[in-house]
VEXZAKE-358271 format. One line per 8 residues: number of its first residue (from 1); their letters; for each residue x, y, z of C-alpha. Coordinates in Angstrom, 3 decimals. Each point is the difference from the previous one (the first is absolute). Layout:
<drentors>
NUM = A = X Y Z  ...
</drentors>
This chain:
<drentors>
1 = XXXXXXXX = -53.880 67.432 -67.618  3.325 0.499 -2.064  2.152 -2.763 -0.121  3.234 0.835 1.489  3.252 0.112 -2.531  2.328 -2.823 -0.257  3.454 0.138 1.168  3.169 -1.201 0.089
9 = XXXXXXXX = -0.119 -1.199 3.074  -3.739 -1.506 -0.496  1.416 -1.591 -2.663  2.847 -1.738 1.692  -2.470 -1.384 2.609  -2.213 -1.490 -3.392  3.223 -1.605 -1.138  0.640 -1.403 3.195
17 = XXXXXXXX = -3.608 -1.832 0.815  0.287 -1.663 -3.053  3.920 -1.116 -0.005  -0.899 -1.444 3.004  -3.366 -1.346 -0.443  1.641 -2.112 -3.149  3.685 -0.846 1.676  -0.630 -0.611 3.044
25 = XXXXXXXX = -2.576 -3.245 -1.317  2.619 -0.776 -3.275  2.610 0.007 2.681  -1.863 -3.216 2.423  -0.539 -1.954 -3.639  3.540 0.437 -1.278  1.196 -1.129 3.815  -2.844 -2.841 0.006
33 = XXXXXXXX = 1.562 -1.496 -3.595  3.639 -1.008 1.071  -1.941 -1.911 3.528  -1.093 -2.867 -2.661  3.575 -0.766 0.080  0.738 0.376 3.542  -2.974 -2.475 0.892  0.677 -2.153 -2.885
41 = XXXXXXXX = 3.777 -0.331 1.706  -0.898 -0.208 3.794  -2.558 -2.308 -1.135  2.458 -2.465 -1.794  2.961 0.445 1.834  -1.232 -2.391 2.449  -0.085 -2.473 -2.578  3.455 -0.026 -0.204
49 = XXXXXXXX = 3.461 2.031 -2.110  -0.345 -1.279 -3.029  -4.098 0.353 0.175  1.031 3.749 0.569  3.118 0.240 -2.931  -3.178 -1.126 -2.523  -2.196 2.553 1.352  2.755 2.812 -0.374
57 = XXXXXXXX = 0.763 -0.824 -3.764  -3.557 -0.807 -1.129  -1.136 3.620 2.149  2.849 1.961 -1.711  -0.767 -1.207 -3.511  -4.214 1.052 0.866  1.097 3.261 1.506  2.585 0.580 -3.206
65 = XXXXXXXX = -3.572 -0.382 -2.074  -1.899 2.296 2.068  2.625 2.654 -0.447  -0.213 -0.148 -3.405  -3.452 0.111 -0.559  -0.646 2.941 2.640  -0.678 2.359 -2.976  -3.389 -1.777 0.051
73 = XXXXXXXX = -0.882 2.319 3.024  2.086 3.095 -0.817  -1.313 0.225 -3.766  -3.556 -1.034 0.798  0.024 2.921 3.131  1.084 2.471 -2.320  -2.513 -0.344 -2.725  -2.953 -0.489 2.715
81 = XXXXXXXX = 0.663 3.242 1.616  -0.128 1.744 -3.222  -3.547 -0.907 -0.796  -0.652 0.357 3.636  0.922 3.588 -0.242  -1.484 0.285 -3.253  -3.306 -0.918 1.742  -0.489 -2.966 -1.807
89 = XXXXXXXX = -0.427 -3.048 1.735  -1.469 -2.364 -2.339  3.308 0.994 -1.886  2.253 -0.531 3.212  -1.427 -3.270 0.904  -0.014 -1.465 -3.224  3.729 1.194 -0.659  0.397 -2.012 2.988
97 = XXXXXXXX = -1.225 -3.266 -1.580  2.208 0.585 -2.579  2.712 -0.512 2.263  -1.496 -3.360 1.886  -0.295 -1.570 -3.264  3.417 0.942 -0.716  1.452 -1.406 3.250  -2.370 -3.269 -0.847
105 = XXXXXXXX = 1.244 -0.599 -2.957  3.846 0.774 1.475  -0.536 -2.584 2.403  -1.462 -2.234 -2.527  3.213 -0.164 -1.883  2.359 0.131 3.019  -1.591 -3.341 1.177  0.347 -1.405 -3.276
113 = XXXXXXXX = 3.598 0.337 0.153  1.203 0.347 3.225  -2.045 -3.863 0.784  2.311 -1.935 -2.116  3.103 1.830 1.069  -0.183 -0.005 3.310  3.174 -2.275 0.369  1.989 1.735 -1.952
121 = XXXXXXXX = -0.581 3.480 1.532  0.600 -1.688 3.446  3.555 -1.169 -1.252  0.342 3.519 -1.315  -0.067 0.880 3.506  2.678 -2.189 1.339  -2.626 -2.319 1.930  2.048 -2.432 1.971
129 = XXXXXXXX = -0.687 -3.727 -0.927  -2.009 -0.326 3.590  -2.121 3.321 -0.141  -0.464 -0.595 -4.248  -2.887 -2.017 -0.017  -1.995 2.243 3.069  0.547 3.301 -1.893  -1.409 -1.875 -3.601
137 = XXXXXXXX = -3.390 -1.388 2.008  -0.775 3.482 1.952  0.843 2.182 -3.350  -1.830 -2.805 -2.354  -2.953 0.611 2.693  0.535 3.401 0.412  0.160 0.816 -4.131  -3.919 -0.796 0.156
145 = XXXXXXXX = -0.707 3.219 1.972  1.996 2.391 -2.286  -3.066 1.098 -1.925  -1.520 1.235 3.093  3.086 1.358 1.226  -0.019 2.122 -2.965  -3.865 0.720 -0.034  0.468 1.398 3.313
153 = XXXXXXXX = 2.744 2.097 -1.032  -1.882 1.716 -2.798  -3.449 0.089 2.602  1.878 1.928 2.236  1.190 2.252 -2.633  -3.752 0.396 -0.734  -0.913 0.412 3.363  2.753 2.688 0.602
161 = XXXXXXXX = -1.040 1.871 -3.348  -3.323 0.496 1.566  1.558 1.421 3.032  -0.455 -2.976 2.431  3.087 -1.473 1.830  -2.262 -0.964 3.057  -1.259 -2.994 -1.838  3.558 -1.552 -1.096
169 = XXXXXXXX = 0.629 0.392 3.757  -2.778 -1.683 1.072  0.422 -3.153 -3.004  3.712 -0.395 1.209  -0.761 -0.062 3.663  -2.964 -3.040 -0.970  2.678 -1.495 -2.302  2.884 -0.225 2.511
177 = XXXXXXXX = -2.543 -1.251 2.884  -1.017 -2.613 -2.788  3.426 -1.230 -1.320  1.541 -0.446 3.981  -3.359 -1.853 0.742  0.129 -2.101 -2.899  3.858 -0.619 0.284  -0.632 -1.077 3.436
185 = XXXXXXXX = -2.746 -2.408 -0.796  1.361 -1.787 -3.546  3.729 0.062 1.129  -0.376 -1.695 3.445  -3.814 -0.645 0.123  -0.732 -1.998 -2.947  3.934 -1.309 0.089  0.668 1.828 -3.693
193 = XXXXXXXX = 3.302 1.074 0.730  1.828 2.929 -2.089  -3.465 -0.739 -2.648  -2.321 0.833 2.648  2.137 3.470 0.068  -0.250 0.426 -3.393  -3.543 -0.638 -0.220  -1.011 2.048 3.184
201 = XXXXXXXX = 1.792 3.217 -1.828  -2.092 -1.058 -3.349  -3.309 -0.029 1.282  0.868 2.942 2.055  1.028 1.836 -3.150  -3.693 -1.119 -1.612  -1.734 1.044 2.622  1.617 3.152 -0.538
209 = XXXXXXXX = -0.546 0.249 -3.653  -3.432 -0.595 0.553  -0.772 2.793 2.325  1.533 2.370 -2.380  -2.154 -1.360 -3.155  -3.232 0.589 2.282  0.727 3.366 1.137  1.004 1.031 -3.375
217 = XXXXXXXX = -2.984 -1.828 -1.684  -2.457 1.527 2.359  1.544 3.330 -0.831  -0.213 -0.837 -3.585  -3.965 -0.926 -0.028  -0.467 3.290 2.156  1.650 2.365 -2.929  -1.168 -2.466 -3.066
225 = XXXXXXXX = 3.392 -0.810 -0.622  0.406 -2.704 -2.908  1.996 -3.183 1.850  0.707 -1.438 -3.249  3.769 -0.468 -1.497  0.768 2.945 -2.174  2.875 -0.982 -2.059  0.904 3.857 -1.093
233 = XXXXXXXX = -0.088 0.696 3.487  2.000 -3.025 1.163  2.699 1.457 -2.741  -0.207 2.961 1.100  1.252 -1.070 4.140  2.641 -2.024 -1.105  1.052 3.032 -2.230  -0.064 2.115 3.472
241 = XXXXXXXX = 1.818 -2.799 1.728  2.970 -0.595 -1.974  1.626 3.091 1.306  -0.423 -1.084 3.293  1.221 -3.330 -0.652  3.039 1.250 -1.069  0.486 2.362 3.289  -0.689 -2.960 2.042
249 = XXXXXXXX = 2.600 -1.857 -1.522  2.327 2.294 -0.430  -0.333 0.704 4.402  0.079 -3.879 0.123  3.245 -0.065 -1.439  1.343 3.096 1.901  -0.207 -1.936 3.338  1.210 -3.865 -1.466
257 = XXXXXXXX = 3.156 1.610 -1.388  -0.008 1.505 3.514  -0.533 -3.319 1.778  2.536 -1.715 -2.302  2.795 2.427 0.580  -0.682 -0.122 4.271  0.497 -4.129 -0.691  3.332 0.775 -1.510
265 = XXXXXXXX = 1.060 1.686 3.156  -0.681 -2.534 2.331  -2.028 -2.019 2.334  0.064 2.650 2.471  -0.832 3.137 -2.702  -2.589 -2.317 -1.418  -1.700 -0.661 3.093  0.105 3.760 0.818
273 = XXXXXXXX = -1.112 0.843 -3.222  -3.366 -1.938 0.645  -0.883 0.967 3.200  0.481 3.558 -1.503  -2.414 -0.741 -3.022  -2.752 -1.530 1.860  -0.138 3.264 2.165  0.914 2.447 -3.295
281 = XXXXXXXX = -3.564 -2.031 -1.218  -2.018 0.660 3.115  1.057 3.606 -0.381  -0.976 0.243 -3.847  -3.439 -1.325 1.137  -1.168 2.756 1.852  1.406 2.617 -2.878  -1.588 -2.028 -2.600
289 = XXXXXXXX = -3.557 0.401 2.040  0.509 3.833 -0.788  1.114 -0.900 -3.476  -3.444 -1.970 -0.428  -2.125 2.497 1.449  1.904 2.534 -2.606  -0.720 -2.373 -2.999  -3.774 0.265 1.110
297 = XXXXXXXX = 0.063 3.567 0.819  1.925 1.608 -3.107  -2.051 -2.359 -2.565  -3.092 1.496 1.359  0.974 3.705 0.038  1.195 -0.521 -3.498  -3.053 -1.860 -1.346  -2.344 2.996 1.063
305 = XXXXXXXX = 2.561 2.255 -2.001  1.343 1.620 3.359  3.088 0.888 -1.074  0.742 2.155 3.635  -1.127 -2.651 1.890  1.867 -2.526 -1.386  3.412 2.505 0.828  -1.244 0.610 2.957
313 = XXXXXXXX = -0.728 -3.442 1.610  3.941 -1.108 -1.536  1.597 3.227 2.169  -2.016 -1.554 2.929  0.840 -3.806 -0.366  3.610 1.430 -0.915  -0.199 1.578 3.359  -1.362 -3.296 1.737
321 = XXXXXXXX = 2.618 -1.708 -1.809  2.799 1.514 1.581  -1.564 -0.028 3.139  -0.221 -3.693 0.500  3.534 -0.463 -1.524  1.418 2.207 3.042  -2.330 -1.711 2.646  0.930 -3.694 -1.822
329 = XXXXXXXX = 4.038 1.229 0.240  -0.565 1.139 4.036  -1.605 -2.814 0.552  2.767 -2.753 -1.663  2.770 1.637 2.221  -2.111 -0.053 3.135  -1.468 -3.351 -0.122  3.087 -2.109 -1.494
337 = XXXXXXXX = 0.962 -0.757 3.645  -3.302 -1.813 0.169  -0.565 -1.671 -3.196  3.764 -0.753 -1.233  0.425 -3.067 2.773  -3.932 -1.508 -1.392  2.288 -0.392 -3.219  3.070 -1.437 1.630
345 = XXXXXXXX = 2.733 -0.178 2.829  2.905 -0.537 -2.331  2.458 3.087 0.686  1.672 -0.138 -3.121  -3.338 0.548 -1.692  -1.303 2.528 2.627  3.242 1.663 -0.318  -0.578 -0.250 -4.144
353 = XXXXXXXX = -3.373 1.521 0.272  0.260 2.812 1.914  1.491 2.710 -2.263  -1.671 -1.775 -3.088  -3.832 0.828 2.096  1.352 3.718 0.389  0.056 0.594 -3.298  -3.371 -1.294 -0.991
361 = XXXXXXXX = -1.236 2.429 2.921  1.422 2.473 -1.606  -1.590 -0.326 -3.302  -3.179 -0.772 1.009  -1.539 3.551 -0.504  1.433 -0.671 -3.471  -1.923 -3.295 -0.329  -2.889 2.050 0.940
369 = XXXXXXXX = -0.309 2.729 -2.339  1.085 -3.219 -2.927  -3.211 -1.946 1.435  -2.284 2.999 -0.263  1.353 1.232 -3.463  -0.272 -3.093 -1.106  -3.524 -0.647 1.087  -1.147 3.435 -1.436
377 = XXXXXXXX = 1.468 -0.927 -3.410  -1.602 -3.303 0.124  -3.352 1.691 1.042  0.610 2.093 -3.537  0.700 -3.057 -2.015  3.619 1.004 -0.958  1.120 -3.212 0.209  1.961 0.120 -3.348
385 = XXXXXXXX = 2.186 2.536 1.738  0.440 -1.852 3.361  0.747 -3.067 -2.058  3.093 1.850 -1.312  0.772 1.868 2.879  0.402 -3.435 1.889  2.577 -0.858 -3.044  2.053 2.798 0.332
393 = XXXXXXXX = 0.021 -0.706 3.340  1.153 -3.987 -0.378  2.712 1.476 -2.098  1.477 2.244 2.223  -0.508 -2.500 3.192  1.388 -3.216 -1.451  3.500 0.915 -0.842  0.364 2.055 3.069
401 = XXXXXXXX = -1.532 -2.886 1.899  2.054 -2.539 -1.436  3.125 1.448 -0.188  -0.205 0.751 4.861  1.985 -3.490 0.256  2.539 0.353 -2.633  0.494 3.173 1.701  0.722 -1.429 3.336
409 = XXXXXXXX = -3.891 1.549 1.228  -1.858 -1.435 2.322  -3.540 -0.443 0.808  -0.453 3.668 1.012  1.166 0.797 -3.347  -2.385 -1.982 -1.840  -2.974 1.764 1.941  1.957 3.452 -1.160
417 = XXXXXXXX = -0.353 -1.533 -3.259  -3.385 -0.551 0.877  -0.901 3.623 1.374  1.682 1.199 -3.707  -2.765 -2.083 -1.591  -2.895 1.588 1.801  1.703 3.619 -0.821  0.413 -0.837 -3.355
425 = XXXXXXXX = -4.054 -0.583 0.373  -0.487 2.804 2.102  1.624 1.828 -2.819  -2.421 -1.584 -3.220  -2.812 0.611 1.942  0.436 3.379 1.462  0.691 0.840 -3.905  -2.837 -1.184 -1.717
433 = XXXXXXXX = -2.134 1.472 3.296  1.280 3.702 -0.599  -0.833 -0.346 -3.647  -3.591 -0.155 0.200  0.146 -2.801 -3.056  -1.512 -2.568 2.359  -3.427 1.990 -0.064  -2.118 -0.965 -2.141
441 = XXXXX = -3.450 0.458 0.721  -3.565 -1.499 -1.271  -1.779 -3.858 0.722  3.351 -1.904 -2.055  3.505 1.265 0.013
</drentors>
């Protein structure tokens, strides 16, 4: 029997099963990592307000190190699903060590000096004299679990690599069950207080760590994978991740300048301004899930030298891209009757936030083809371009940005500002896309 000839349309459908069979997965994980917080604060907010101002400092200055060190995941993805395509799994998984050691060693030296200046970075913050001395026990507490913060970082970029989101999934769903059981049971059960928080989040975070190391062990023995530190590999993903590092930062710095300038404008434009950003971050979730699932995808197709698949499988998350940006903008306008009073009751800031929301609606099938572009790139390992794509893009946001209240602008016209900054990106990315430079094929970039 002849095999019947591929086709566009075929295609399309082969894209589809696996964006989906990746994202939809990536997507439950990346929801399942900002719920540590949520049950951390629900948890301690009983305890009383200043219990909770600790928790909020110490959490932002451990979610501030997460952010940075994401490239742990993005790099170590990448460079997995090269071998992977390459059909080399020995190679894949013990790329993938490369990168634990790395994060071990990271979190080795973050402890070091992070422990003795946890004071300090707490009166960095502006810790009040009453919530000061919570937010230095939970983040002195909470420092210890950095190294397998980071481990499982650079796990689930190993895991992703080798084409499995389903197990991330299933490792954050046991590690949020954990952490609210064990913040439940330290905080009020054994009488810890805000330590009992910080420790329940810890061991969580182990426990977590630990099921990574096994499955990636067990994969390791299977394929005769050495699971010895290589230091010319170790080099070699910190060489991949400074790129990264540098995007990360650069995107970190795009939205402080942007929370700085709404807290010149007000109480009211502040307030606005961060009920907008908490739902601008649920909405980058679900494009990042089809950004992660493009990492995976394009660093296979280019590790078994498939040039046409690899330009194929970009059209199609392209297309996906732009798809959830229009259903994500439909879906901000119809639902902000419903979810704009959770947030607050204040007119002044409903009244604040209306037009501001309207315009993040409307550039959310912008935000989706930057997710997926960005994704795909990462997926190639042309992260020295996205690093200074991301600068050109601080430099045109942050005078633009900064200048909306000299200007008499308001909080609408700081997310204007902020829809410029994702066109600027639309426009790196779409550039380096179209010129084919980002394909390079074969088991390394």
């Amino acid at each position: 029997m002849t095999q019947a000839p591929a086709t566009p349309k075929n295609g399309r459908r082969r894209h589809d099963r696996e964006i989906i069979a990746l994202a939809v997965p990536a997507f439950g994980a990346l929801v399942a990592e900002p719920l540590f917080v949520m049950v951390d604060s629900a948890v301690v907010g009983h305890l009383g307000t200043p219990q909770l101002a600790g928790l909020g400092i110490a959490a932002a200055l451990l979610m501030t190190a997460v952010s940075i060190f994401v490239f742990l995941a993005y790099a170590t993805t990448a460079a997995v699903a090269r071998r992977v395509g390459a059909g080399d799994l020995p190679a894949a998984i013990r790329q993938g060590m490369d990168g634990i050691w790395l994060a071990l060693l990271l979190g080795a030296a973050v402890v070091a000096l992070a422990m003795p200046t946890a004071p300090w970075l707490v009166d960095v913050f502006g810790a009040s004299d009453t919530a000061a001395p919570y937010a230095i026990t939970y983040l002195r507490i909470s420092i210890l679990g950095i190294p397998a913060m980071l481990v499982v970082l650079a796990a689930t970029g190993v895991l992703r690599g080798l084409q499995d989101t389903r197990t991330p999934l299933y490792v954050a769903i046991a590690g949020f069950t954990a952490n609210a059981l064990l913040n439940v049971t330290l905080v009020y059960g054994a009488g810890l207080g805000i330590a009992g928080s910080a420790w329940g989040t810890v061991i969580a975070q182990a426990g977590m760590a630990a099921a990574y190391l096994v499955v990636v062990i067990r994969g390791a023995r299977k394929h005769g994978a050495s699971l010895r530190p290589d230091a010319a590999g170790i080099k070699a993903s910190a060489r991949a991740g400074v790129p990264l590092l540098i995007r990360t930062l650069s995107l970190r710095a795009v939205l402080m300048i942007a929370t700085a300038v709404a807290a010149r404008l007000g109480d009211v434009d502040i307030a606005a301004h961060q009920i907008i950003l908490s739902l601008w971050s649920l909405t980058a979730f679900a494009l990042d899930a089809i950004a992660i699932a493009g990492q995976a995808i394009i660093g296979r197709y280019l590790g078994a030298d498939d040039e046409k698949g690899a330009r194929e499988a970009c059209r199609r998350m392209v297309e996906w891209g732009i798809g959830c940006g229009i259903v994500l903008g439909v879906l901000i306008v119809l639902a902000r009757p419903l979810f704009i009073p959770l947030f607050t009751s204040d007119p002044s800031v409903k009244d604040t936030l209306l037009p501001a929301l309207l315009v993040v609606a409307v550039s959310q099938p912008i935000a989706g083809v930057v997710f997926v572009l960005d994704g795909v790139l990462m997926g190639a390992g042309d992260g020295r371009y996205l690093a200074w794509a991301m600068l050109v893009t601080l430099a045109v946001f942050a005078p633009v940005a900064l200048l909306v209240p000299s200007l008499g602008g308001g909080l609408t016209a700081l997310w204007w500002a902020m829809t410029l900054m994702m066109a600027v990106r639309l426009i790196t990315l779409w550039l380096r896309t179209r010129s084919g430079r980002w394909i390079v094929t074969g088991a390394t970039r």
